[in-house]
C-alpha positions as CSV (number, residue, x, y, z in Angstrom):
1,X,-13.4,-21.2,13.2
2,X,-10.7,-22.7,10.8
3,X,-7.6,-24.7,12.3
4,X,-4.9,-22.6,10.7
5,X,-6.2,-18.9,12.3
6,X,-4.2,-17.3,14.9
7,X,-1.5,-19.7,14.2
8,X,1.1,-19.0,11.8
9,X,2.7,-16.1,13.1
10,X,2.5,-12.7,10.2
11,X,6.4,-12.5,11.1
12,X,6.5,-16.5,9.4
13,X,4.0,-15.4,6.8
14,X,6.1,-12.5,5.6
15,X,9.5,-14.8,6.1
16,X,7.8,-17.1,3.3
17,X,6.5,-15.2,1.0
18,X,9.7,-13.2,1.0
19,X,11.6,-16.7,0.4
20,X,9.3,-17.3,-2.4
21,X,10.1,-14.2,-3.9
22,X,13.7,-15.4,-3.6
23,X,13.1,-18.5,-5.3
24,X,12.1,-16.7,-7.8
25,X,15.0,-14.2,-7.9
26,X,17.0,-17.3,-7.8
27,X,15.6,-18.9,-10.9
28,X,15.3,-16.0,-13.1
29,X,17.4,-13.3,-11.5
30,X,17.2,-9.8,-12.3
31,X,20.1,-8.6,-15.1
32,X,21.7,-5.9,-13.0
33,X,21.5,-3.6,-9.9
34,X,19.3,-1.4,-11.2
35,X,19.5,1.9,-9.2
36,X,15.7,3.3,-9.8
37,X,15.3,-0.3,-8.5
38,X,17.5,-0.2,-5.6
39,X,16.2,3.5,-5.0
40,X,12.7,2.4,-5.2
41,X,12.5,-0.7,-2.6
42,X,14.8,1.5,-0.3
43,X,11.5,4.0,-0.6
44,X,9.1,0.8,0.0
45,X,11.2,-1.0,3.2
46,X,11.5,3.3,4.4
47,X,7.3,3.2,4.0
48,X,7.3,-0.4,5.7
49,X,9.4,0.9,9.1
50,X,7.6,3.9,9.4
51,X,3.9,2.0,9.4
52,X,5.4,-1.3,11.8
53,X,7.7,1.3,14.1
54,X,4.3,3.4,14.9
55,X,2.0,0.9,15.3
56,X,4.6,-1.5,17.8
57,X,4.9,2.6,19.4
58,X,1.6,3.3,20.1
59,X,0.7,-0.3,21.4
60,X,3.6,-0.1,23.8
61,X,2.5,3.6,25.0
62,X,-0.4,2.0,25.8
63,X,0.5,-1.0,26.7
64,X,-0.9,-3.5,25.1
65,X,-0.1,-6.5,23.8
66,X,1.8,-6.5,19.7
67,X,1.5,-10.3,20.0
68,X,-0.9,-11.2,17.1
69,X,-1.7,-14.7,18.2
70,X,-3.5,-13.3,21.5
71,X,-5.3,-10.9,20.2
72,X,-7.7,-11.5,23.5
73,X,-5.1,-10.3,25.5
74,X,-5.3,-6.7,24.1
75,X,-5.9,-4.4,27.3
76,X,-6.4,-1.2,25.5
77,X,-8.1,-0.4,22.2
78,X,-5.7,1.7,20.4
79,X,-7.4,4.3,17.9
80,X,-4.8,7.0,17.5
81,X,-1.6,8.1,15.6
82,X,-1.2,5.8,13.0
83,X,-4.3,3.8,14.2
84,X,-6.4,6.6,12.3
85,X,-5.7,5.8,8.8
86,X,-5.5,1.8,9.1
87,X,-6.6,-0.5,11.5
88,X,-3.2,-2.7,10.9
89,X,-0.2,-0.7,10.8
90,X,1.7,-3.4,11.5
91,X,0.5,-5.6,8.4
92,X,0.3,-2.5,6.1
93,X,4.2,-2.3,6.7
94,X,4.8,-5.7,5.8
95,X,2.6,-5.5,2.9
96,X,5.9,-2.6,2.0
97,X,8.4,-4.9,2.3
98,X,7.2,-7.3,0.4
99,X,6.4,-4.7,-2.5
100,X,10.1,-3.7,-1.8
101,X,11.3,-7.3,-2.7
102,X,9.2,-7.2,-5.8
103,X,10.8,-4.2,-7.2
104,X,14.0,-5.7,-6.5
105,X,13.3,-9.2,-8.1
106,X,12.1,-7.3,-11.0
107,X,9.9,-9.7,-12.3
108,X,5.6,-8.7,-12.2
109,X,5.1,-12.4,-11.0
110,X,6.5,-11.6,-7.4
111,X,3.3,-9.8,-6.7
112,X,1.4,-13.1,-6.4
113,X,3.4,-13.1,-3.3
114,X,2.3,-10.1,-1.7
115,X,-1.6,-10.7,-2.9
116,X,-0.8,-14.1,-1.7
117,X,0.2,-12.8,1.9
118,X,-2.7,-10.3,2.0
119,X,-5.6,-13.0,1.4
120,X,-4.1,-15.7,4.4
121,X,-3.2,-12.5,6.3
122,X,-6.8,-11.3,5.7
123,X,-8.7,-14.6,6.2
124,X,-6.6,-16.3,9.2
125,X,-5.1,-13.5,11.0
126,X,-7.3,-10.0,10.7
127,X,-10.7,-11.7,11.0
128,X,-10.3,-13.7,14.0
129,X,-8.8,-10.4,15.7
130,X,-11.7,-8.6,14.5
131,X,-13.8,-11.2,16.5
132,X,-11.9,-10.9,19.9
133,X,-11.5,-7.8,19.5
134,X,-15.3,-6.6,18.9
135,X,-15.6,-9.2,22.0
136,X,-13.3,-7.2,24.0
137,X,-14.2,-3.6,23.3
138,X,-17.8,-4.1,21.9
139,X,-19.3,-1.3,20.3
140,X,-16.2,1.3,20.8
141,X,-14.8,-1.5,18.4
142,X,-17.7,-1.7,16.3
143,X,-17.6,1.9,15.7
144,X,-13.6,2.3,15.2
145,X,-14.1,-0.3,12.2
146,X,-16.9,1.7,10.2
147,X,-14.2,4.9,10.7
148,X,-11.1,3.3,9.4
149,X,-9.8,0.9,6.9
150,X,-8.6,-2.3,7.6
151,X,-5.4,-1.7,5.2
152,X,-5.3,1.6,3.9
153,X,-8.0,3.7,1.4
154,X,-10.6,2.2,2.4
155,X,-9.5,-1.2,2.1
């Protein structure tokens, strides 16, 4: 077990990289408001709500915990609504926003951010709740993560 999992909060992790992507706005910023642009990352944050709103929805109608640094706190393993297509909603919707904020910064670079967030979310934050969680629920869990993706198609 590395020091740095379960600690940085994904809500920090997406507030950097989405500073970074600022930065870089900032040093090289895009020529104009672009309106496919504009039209575009409103399409990607729209995407982002929908995949954080269900997944914070169904753990709160079965209430369970949505705080990621406790993931052995989970009292129910949730498996339905949104939960069929990707095991992280929640992180899949991030993931959105942060391909919104590369479409708006315009520049391909930015998507070093959002690989960048995927790997640390990946390595310090979805596998260590993998671990509690196949502690927790055992083979139910086992099962649930042969059926669906930990991102989305199969990823």
């Amino acid at each position: 077990m590395s020091r740095l999992e379960l600690k940085v909060p994904p809500l920090l992790q997406l507030a950097v990289c989405g500073t970074g992507m600022g930065l870089m706005a900032a040093i090289s910023p895009p020529t104009a408001a672009d309106p496919l642009a504009i039209s575009l990352a409103s399409f990607f944050s729209l995407v982002g709500a929908f995949f954080c709103g269900a997944g914070v929805w169904h753990f709160r109608k079965q209430k369970t915990t949505v705080d990621p640094r406790y993931p052995e706190r989970s009292a129910a393993l949730v498996v339905s609504g949104i939960y069929q297509h990707t095991r992280n909603p929640m992180y899949v919707g991030f993931v959105f926003f942060l391909i919104a904020g590369c479409v708006l910064v315009g520049q391909w670079l930015a998507l070093t951010w959002v690989l960048a967030f995927v790997w640390y979310l990946t390595r310090y934050q979805i596998i260590p709740e993998e671990r509690a969680l196949r502690k927790n629920f055992g083979e139910e869990y086992a099962q649930y993560q042969k059926s669906v993706p930990r991102w989305l198609l199969g990823l």
